[in-house]
Each structure stands twice: as structure tokens, then as C-alpha cells.
Short mmCIF file of the C-alpha atoms (twelve columns), coordinates in Angstrom:
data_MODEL
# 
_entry.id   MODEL 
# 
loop_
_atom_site.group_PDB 
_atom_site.id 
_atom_site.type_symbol 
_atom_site.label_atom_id 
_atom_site.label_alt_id 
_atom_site.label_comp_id 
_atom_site.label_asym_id 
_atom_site.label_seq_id 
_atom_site.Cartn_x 
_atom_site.Cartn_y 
_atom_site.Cartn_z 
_atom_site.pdbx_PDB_model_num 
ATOM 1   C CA . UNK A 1   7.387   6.648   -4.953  1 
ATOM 2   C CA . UNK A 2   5.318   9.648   -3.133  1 
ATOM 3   C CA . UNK A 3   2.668   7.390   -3.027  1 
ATOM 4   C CA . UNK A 4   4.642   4.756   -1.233  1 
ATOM 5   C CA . UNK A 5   5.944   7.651   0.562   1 
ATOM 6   C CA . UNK A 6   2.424   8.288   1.900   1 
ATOM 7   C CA . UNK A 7   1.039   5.306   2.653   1 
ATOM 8   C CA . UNK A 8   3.207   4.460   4.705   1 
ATOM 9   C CA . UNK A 9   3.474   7.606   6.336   1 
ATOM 10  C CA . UNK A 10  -0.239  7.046   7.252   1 
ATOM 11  C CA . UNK A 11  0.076   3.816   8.326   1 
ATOM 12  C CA . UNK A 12  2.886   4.834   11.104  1 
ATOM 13  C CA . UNK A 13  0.856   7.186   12.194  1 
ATOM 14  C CA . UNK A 14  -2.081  4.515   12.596  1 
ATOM 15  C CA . UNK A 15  0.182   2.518   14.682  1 
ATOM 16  C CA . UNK A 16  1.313   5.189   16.561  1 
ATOM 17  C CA . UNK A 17  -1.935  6.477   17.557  1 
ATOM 18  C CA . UNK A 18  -3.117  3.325   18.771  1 
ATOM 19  C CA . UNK A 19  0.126   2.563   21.114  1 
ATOM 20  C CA . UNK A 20  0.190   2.818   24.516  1 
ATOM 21  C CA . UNK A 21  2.780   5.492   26.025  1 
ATOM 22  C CA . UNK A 22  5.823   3.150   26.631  1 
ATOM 23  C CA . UNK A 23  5.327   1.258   22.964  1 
ATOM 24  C CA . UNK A 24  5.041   5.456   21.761  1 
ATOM 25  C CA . UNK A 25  8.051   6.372   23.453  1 
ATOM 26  C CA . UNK A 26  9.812   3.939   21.797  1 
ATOM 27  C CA . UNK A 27  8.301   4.317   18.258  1 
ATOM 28  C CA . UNK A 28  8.969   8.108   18.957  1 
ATOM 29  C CA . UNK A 29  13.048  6.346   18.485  1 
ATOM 30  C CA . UNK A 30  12.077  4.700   15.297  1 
ATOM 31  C CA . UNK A 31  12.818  5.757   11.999  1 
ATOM 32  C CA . UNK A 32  11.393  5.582   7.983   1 
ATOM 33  C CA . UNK A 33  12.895  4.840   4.936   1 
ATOM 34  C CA . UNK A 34  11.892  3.481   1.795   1 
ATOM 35  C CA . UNK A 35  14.121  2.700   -1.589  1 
ATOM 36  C CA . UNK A 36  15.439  -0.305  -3.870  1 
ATOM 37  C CA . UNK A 37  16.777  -3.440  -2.603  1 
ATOM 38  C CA . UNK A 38  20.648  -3.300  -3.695  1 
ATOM 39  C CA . UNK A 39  21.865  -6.223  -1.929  1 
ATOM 40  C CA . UNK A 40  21.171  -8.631  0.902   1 
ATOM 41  C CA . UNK A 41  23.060  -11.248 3.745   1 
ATOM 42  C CA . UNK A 42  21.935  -13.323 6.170   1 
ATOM 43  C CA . UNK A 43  21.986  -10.239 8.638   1 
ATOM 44  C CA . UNK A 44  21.991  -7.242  6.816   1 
ATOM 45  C CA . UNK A 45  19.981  -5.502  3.709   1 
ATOM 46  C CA . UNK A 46  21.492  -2.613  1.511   1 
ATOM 47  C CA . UNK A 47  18.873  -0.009  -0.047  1 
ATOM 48  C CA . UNK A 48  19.518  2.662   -2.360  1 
ATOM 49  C CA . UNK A 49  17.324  5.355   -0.942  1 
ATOM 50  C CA . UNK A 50  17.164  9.247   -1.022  1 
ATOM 51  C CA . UNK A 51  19.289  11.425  1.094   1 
ATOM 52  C CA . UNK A 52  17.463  14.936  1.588   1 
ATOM 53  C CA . UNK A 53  20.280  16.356  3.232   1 
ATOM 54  C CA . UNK A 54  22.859  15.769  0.404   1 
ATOM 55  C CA . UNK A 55  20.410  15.664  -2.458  1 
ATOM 56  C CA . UNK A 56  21.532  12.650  -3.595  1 
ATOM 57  C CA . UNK A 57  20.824  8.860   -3.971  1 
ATOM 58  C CA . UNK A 58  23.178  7.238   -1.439  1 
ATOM 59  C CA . UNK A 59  23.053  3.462   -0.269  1 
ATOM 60  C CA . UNK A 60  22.649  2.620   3.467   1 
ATOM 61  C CA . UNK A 61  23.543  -0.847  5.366   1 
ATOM 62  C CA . UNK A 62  20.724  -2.041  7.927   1 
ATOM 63  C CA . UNK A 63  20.888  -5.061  10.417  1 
ATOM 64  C CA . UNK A 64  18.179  -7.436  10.354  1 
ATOM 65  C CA . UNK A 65  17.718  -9.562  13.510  1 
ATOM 66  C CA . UNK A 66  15.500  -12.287 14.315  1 
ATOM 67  C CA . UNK A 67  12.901  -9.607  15.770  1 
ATOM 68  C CA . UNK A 68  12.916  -7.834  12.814  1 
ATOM 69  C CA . UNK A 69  9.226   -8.209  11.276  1 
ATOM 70  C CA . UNK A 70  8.379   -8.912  7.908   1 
ATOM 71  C CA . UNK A 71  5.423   -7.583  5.373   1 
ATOM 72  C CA . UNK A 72  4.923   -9.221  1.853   1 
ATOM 73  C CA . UNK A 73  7.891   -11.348 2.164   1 
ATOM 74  C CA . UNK A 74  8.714   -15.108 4.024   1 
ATOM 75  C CA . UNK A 75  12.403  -14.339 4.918   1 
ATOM 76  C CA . UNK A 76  14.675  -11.650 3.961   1 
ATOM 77  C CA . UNK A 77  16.844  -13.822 1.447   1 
ATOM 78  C CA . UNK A 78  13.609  -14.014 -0.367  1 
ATOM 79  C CA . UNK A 79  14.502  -10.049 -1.458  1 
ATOM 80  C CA . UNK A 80  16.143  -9.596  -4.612  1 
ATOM 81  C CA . UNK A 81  17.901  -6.317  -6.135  1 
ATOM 82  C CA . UNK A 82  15.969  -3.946  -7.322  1 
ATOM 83  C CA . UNK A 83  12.746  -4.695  -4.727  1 
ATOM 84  C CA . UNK A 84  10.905  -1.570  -3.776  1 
ATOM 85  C CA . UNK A 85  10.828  -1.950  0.257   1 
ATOM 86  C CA . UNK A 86  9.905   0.244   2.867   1 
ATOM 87  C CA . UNK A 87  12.004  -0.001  6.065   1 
ATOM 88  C CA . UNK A 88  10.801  1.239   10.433  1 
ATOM 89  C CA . UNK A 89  14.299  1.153   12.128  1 
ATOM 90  C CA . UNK A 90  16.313  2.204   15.325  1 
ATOM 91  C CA . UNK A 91  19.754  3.298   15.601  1 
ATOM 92  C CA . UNK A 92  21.826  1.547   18.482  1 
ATOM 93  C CA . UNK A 93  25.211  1.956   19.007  1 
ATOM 94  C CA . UNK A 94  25.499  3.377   15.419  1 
ATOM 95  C CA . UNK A 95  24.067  0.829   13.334  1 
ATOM 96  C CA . UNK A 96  20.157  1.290   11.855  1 
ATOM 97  C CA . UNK A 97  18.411  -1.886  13.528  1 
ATOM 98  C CA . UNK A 98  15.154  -2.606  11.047  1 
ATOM 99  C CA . UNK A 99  11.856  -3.278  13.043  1 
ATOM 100 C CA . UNK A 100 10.111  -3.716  10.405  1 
ATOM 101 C CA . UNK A 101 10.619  -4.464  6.506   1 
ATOM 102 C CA . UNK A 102 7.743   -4.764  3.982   1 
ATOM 103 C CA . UNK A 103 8.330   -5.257  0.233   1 
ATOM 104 C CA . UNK A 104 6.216   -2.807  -1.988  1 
ATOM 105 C CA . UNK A 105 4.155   -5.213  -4.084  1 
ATOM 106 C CA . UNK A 106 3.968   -3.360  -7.653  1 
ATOM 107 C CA . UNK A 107 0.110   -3.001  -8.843  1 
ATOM 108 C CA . UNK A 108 -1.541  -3.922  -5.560  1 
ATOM 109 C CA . UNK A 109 -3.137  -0.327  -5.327  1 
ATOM 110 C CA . UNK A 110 -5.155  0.062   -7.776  1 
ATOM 111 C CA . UNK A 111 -5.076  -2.706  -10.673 1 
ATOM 112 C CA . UNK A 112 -8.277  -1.279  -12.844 1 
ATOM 113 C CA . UNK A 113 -6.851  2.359   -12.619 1 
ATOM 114 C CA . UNK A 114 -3.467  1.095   -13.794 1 
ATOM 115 C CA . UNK A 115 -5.246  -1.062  -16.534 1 
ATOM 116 C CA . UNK A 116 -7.511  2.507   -17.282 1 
ATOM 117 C CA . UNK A 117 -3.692  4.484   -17.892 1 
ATOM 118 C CA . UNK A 118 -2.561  1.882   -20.068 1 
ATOM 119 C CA . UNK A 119 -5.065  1.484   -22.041 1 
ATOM 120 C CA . UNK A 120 -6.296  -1.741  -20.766 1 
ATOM 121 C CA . UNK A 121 -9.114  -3.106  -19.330 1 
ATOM 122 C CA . UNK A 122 -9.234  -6.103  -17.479 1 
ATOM 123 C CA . UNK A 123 -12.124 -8.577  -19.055 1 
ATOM 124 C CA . UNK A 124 -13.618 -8.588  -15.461 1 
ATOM 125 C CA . UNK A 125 -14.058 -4.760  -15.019 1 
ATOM 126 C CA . UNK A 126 -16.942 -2.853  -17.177 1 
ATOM 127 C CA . UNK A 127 -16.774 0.565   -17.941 1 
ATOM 128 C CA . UNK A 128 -18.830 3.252   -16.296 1 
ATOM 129 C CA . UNK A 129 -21.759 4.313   -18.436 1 
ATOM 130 C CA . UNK A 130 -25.259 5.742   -17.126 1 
ATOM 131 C CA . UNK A 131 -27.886 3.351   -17.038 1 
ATOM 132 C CA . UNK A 132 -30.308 3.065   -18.918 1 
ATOM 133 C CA . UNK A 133 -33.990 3.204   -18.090 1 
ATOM 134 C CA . UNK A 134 -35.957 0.177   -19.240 1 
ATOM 135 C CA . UNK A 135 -38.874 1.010   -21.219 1 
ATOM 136 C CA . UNK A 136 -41.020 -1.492  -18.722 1 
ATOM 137 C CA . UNK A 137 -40.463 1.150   -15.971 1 
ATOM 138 C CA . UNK A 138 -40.758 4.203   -18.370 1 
ATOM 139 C CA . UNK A 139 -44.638 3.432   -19.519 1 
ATOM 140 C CA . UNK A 140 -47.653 1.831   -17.464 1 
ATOM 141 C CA . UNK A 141 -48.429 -1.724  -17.514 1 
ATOM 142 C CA . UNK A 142 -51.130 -2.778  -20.049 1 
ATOM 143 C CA . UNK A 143 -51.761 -6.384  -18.223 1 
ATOM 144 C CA . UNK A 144 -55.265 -5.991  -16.600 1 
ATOM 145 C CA . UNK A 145 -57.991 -3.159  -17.114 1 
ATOM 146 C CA . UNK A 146 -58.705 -0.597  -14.444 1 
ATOM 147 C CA . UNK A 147 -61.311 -1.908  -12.073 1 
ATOM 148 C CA . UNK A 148 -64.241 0.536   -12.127 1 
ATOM 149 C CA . UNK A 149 -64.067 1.527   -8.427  1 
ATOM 150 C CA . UNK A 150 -67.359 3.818   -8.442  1 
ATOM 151 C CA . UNK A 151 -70.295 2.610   -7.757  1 
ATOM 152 C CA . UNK A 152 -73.743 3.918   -8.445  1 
# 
């Protein structure tokens, strides 16, 4: 989840560093969250997320709207229970108004260095050994004799 956490962290701050200064004074309004899909309507999505402030897990309504862009997913009823997603939203007159909604995809990071901590290698992914020198490059050819080059 820190991971997650970061990634998208970094990626807000890519978008926010290439803004212009209205678009930045309005992402300066938005909001981050991340957590587990609990339920979902037509126009709204419930996640199970983190509260700092009360140390707790605590579920939080958002409104989706026919602005709201999506990542990794064709419509919001496509989200299940239990989908990691990571949520950009702005509060207006109380409510948390999602800009943006991506579902985490599970594995997409890294899928050899998840295969390496289980165990498992996928058949398309050698391991790393040194290479070896051939024994071509290691002694001289023996296809022609030397020319004499000296002449007397």
C-alpha cells in the first residue's frame, strides 16, 4: 500500500508541475486518497481507506459525475468490492467530488520481481548469471599462417 501510496504521490506531483497557474490553483483544491472499493451506485463509490487523524480504518462516500475521469477501468459499475483504487477529489458544498479514479491493477509493477519472491520464474525471464567467455575469443585464430612481412 506505501508503494501505491508513492506512486501516486509522484505522479500528482508530475501533473502538477506541468500545469499552468489557473489548472495549479485549482489542483492546489484537490485532494488524495487511496483504499478498497466497499461499495458502488450509479453516482457514488464507498472506500474503506485510512484515517490518520483517528488512527483508524473508516469508510468515506464520494460523488462521481460525468467529469469524473477514469484510469484502468471502462465505467465505475465495472468496480467491484474489495478493488484497490486510488481517488484525486474536491470538496464542494461538503461532499468529496472525485476528479479522478484509477483502479490499482495487482502485479503490474513488477511481474519478474514478484515471480523472484515467490519462488517463481516466469518461462520467459532467465536468470542473471555472468557470461561466459567463449574460448574462440579467449585464444588466437589458427586459420591462416602469419604472412612473413620482412623482406630481405
Amino acid at each position: 500500500m506505501k508503494k501505491t501510496f508513492l506512486a501516486a504521490l509522484f505522479l500528482l506531483g508530475l501533473v502538477l508541475v506541468n500545469l499552468p497557474p489557473a489548472a495549479a490553483q485549482e489542483a492546489e483544491n484537490d485532494k488524495f486518497s487511496f483504499g478498497k472499493v466497499v461499495s458502488v451506485a450509479a453516482d457514488s463509490i464507498t472506500v474503506k481507506e485510512y484515517d490518520f487523524a483517528k488512527d483508524a480504518d473508516v469508510e468515506v462516500a464520494y460523488s462521481v459525475t460525468s467529469e469524473t475521469e477514469l484510469g484502468n477501468v471502462n465505467a465505475v459499475a465495472d468496480l467491484k468490492a474489495n478493488d484497490d483504487v486510488v481517488i484525486d477529489y474536491l470538496e464542494k458544498d461538503g461532499k468529496r467530488v472525485v476528479t479522478t479514479l484509477v483502479k490499482e491493477e495487482k502485479g503490474a509493477e513488477a511481474p519478474a520481481a514478484a515471480a523472484a519472491a515467490e519462488g517463481t520464474a516466469p518461462a520467459d525471464v532467465a536468470p542473471a548469471e555472468p557470461a561466459a567467455a567463449a574460448p574462440e575469443a579467449a585464444a588466437p585464430a589458427e586459420a591462416a599462417p602469419a604472412a612473413d612481412t620482412q623482406t630481405k
